[in-house]
C-alpha positions as CSV (number, residue, x, y, z in Angstrom):
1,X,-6.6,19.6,16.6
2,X,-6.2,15.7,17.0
3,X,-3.5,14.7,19.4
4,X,-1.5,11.6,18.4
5,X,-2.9,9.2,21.3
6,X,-6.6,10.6,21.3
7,X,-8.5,7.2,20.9
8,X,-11.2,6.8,18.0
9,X,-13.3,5.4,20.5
10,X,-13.5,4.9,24.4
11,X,-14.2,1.0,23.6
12,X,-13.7,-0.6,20.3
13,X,-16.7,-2.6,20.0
14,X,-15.4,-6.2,19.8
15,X,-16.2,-7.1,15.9
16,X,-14.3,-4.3,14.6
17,X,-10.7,-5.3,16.9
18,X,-11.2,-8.6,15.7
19,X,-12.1,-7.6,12.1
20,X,-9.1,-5.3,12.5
21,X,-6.8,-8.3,13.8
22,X,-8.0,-10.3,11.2
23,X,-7.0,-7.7,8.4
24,X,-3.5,-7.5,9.5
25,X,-2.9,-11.0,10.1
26,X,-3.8,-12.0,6.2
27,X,-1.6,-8.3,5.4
28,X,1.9,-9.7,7.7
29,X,0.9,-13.8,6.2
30,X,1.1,-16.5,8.0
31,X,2.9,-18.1,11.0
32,X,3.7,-14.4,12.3
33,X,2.6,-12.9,15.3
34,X,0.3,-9.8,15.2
35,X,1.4,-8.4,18.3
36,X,4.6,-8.8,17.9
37,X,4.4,-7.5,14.5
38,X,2.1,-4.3,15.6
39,X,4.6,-3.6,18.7
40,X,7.3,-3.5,16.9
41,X,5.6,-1.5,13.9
42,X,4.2,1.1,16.3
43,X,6.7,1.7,18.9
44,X,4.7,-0.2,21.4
45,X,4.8,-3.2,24.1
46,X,3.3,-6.5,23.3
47,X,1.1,-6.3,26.1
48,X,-0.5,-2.9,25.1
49,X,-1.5,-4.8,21.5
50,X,-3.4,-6.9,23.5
51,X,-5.2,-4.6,26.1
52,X,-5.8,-3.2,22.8
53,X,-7.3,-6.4,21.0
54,X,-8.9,-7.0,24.5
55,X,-10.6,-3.5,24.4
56,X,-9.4,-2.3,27.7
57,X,-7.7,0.4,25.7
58,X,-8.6,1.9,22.0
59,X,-6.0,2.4,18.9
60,X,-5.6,5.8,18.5
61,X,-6.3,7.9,15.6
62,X,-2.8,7.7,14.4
63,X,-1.7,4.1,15.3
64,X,-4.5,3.1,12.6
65,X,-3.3,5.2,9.9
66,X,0.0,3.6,10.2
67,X,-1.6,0.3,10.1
68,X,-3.4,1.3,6.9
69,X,-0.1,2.6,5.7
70,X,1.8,-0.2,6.3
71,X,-0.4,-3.1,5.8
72,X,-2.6,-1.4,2.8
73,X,-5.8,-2.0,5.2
74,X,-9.1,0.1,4.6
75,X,-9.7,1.3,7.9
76,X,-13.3,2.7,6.0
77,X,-13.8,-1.0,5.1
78,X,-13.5,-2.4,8.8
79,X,-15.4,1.3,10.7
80,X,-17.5,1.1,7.9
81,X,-21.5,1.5,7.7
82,X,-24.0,-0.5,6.0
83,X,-23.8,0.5,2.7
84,X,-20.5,2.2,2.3
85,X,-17.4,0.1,0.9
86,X,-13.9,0.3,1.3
87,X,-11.4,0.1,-1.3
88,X,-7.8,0.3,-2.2
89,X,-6.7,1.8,-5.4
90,X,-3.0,3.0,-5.7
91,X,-2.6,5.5,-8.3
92,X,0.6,4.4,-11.3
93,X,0.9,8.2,-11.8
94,X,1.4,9.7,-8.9
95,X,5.1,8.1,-8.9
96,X,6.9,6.7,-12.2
97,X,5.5,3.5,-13.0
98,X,8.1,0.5,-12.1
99,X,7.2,-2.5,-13.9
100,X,9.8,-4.4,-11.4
101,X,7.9,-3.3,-8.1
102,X,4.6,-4.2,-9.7
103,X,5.8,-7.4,-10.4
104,X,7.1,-7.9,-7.0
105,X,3.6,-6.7,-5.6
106,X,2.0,-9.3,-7.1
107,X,4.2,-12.1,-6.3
108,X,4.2,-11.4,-2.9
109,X,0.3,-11.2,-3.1
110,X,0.4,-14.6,-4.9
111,X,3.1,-15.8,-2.5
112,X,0.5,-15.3,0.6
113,X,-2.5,-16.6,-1.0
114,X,-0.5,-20.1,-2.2
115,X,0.3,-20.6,1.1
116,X,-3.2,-21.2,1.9
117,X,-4.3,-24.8,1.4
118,X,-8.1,-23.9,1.0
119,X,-7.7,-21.3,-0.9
120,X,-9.1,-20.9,-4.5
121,X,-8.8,-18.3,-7.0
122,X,-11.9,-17.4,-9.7
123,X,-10.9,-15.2,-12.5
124,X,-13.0,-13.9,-15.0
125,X,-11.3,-12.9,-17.8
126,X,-12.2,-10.2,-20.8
127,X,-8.7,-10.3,-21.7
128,X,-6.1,-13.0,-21.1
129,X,-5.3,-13.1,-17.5
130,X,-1.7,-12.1,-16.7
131,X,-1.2,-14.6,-14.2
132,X,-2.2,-17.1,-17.6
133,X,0.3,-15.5,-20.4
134,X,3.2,-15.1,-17.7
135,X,3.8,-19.3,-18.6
136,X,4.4,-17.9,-22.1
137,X,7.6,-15.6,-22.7
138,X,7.0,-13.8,-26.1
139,X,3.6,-13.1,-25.0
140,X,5.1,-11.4,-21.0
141,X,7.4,-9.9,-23.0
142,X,5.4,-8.4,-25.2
143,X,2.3,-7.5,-22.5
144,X,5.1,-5.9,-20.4
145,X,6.8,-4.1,-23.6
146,X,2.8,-2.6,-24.0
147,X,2.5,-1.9,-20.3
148,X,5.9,0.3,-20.3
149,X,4.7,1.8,-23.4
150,X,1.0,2.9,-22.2
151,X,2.3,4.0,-18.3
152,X,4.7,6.5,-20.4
153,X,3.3,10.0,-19.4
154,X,5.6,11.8,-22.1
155,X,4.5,12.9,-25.5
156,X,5.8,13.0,-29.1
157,X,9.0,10.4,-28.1
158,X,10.0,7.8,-30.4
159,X,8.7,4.7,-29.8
160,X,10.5,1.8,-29.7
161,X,10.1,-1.5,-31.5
162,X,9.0,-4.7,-29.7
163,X,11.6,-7.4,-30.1
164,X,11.5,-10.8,-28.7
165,X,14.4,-12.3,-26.8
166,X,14.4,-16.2,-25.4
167,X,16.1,-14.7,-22.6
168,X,13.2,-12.8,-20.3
169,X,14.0,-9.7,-18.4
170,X,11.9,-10.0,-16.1
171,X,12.1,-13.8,-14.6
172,X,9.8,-13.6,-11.4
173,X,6.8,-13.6,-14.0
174,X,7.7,-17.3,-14.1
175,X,7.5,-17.6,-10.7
176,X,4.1,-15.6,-10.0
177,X,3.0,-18.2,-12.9
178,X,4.5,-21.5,-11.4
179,X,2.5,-20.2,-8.1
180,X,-1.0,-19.5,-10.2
181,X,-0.3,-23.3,-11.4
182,X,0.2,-24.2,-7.8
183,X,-3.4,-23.3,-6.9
184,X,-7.4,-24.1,-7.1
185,X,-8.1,-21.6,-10.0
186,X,-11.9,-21.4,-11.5
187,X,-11.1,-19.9,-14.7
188,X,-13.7,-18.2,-16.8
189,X,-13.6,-17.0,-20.7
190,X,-15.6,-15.7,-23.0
191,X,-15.3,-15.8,-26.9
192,X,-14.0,-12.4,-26.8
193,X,-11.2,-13.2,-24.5
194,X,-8.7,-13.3,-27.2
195,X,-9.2,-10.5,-29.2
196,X,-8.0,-7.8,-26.5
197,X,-4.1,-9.2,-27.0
198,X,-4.6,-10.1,-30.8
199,X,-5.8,-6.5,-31.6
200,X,-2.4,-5.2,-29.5
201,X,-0.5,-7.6,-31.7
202,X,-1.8,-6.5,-35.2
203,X,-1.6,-2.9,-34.2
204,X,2.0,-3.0,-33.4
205,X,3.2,-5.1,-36.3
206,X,0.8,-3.1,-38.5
207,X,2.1,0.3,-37.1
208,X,5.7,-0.7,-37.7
209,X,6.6,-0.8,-34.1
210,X,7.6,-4.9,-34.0
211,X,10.9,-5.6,-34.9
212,X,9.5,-8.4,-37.3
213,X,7.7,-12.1,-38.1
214,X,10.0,-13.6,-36.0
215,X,8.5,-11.5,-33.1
216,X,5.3,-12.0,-34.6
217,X,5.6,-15.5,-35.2
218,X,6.8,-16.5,-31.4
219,X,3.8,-14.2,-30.2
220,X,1.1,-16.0,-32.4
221,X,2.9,-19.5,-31.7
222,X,2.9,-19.1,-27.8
223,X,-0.9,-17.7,-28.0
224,X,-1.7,-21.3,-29.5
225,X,0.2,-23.3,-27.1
226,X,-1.3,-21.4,-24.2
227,X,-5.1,-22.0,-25.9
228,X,-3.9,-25.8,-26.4
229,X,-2.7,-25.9,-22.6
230,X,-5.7,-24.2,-21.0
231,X,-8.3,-26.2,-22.9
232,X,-6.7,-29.9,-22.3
233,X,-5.5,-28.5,-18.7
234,X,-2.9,-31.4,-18.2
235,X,-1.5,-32.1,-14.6
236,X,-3.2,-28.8,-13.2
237,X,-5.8,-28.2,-10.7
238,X,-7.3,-25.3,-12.9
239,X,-11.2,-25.6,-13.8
240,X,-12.0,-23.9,-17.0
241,X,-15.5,-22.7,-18.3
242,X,-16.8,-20.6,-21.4
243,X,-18.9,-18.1,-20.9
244,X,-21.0,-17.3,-24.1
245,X,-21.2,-13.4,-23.3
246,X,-19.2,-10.6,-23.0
247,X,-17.4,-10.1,-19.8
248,X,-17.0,-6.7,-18.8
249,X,-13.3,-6.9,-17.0
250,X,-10.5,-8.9,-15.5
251,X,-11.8,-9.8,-12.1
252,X,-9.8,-12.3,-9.7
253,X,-11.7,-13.7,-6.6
254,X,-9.6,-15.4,-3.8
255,X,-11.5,-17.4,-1.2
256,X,-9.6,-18.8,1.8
257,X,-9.8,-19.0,5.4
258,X,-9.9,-16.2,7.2
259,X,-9.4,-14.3,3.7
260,X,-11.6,-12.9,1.0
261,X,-9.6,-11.0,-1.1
262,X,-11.0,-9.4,-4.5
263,X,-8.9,-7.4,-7.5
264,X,-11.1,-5.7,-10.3
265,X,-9.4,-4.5,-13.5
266,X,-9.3,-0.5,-14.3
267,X,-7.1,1.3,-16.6
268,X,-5.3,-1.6,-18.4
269,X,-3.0,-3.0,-15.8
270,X,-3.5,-1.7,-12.4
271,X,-6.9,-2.7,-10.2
272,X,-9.4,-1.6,-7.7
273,X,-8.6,-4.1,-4.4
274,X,-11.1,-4.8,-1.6
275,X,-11.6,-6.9,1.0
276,X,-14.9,-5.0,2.0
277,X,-17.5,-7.7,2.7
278,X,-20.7,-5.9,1.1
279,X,-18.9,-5.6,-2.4
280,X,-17.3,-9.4,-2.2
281,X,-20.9,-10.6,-1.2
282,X,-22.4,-8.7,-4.3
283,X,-19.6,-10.2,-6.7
284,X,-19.8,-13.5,-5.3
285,X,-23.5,-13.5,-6.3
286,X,-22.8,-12.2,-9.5
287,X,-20.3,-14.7,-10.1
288,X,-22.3,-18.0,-9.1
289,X,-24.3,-16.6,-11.8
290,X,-22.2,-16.7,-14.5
291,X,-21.0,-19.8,-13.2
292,X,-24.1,-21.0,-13.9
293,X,-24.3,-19.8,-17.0
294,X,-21.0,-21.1,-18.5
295,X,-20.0,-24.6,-19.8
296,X,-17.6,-26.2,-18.2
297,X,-14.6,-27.1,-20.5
298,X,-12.7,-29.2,-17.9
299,X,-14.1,-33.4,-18.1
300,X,-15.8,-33.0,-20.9
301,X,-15.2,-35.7,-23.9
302,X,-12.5,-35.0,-25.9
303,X,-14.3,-34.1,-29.3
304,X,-15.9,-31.1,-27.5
305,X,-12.8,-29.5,-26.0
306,X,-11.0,-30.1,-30.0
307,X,-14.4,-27.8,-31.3
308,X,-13.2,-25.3,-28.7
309,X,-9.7,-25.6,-29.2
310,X,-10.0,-25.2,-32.9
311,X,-12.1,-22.1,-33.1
312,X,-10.2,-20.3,-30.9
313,X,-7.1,-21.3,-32.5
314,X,-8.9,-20.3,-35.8
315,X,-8.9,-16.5,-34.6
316,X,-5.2,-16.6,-34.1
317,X,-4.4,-18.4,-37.2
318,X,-6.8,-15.6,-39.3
319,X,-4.9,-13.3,-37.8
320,X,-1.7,-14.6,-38.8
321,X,-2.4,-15.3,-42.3
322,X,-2.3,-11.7,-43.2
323,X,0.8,-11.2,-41.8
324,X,2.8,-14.3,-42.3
325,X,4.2,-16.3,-45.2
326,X,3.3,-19.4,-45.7
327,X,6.4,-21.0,-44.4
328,X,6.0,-19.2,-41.0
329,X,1.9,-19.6,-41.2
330,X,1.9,-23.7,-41.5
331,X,4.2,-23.6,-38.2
332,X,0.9,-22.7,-36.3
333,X,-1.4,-25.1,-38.3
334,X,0.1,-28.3,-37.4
């Protein structure tokens, strides 16, 4: 049997309590103070955190798991050996999904990482990123309309029709999009990046399940304007590049002091999260590679960022003249 205060160690080696101390710091954000934050969270004085920090005295067993349940730490990650990882992963299905609480997870995530002037964000995308179409409100409404529709576990109910309203449900996807706008992003597409959403589209207009063209119209017209914006990437600090292959997932890197955070798609919507060093070393190798490898859109002459533009908007367009009459179709062409 483990007693609450048996200590994991007699002495914490000193890179682990400062690895630790770093991990919560970057978990409570910024200007807040980690003792105070740890006594208050674990029923302790202010001086024990720091004979603890100090390594006069060790965490016990249990203090740590309340850190890692508090804070979302991997306490694997920061005991960890060479050559095992820590991850976090928190399971949609073990609770009913709540597309409000994820939202609110990741605006507090984006919330911390904007506060951080040196901090820059690299996404690769093999689908349109969220934190991209949340500027766009057919498009979030109809990504979150998909989302609630794939995170139902029941079987045989009626499903219902997507409609679009100018008036969003869900408003803080603004504001986790006015904070992505806010930041250093590398962004990284591929030719492909497009078709994951389009093929959603035609499937739910095709299978009777969108209310109409005027849904489908304010979808197709808001995937153009969001090509148009990311191409000519006016009055933002984004950097965007094409990447001529297939990319495998939606991957977001963020880099910032005393912070290396890194979120890899997995099951549509929800993401493996790490902050493990030996799997943001490996990724950051991989990415400098396909860095490499891709042309960067952003300063180049105009004519070449109008070829891009075009063909891209050329897969939407094809897509909406089977669907569209003409009178609807030439709103997208002009």
């Amino acid at each position: 049997m483990i007693e609450d205060n048996l200590s994991i160690l007699n002495k914490m080696p000193k890179p682990i309590l400062t690895k630790l101390e770093n991990r919560v710091s970057t978990a409570i954000g910024p200007n807040r103070n980690v003792a105070r934050e740890l006594a208050d969270l674990l029923n302790l004085s202010q001086e024990s955190i720091y004979r603890r920090f100090r390594g006069e005295t060790s965490f016990s067993l249990n203090e740590l798991l309340v850190m890692q349940r508090q804070y979302k730490i991997s306490i694997d990650e920061i005991f960890g050996e060479k050559g095992k990882a820590g991850v976090h992963f928190a399971s949609f299905y073990e609770d009913p999904f709540c597309i409000e609480v994820y939202l609110s997870d990741i605006y507090q995530r984006m919330l911390e990482f904007s506060g951080e002037e040196s901090c820059k964000l690299y996404g690769l995308a093999s689908d349109v990123p969220l934190f991209r179409f949340f500027g766009y409100p057919a498009i979030t409404q109809f990504k979150l309309f998909y989302w609630n529709n794939l995170m139902d576990n029941r079987t045989n109910q009626k499903e219902e029709k997507f409609t679009f309203s100018p008036e969003t449900r869900y408003p803080i996807s603004k504001s986790i999009y006015n904070l992505y706008a806010q930041m250093q992003v590398n962004e990284v597409w591929c030719r492909d990046t497009l078709n994951g959403t389009l093929n959603q589209i035609e499937y739910f207009y095709d299978s009777g399940l969108m209310s109409g063209t005027k849904a489908l119209t304010a979808l197709y017209r808001d995937l153009v304007q969001l090509v148009r914006d990311l191409v000519y990437q006016e009055n933002t600090d984004t950097t965007f590049y094409l990447y001529e292959l297939a990319l495998n997932n939606n991957s977001f890197y963020v880099q910032a002091e005393g912070l290396d955070f890194l979120a890899v798609g997995v099951n549509s919507i929800n993401s493996f999260q790490t902050t493990d060093t030996s799997i943001i070393n490996d990724y950051t190798r991989w990415l400098h590679n396909i860095l490499s490898r891709s042309l960067k859109i952003s300063g180049q002459p105009e004519k070449q960022k109008y070829r891009l533009f075009n063909s891209l908007k050329m897969r939407i367009v094809l897509s909406a003249d089977k669907r569209l009459n003409q009178d609807e179709l030439n709103t997208l062409v002009q």
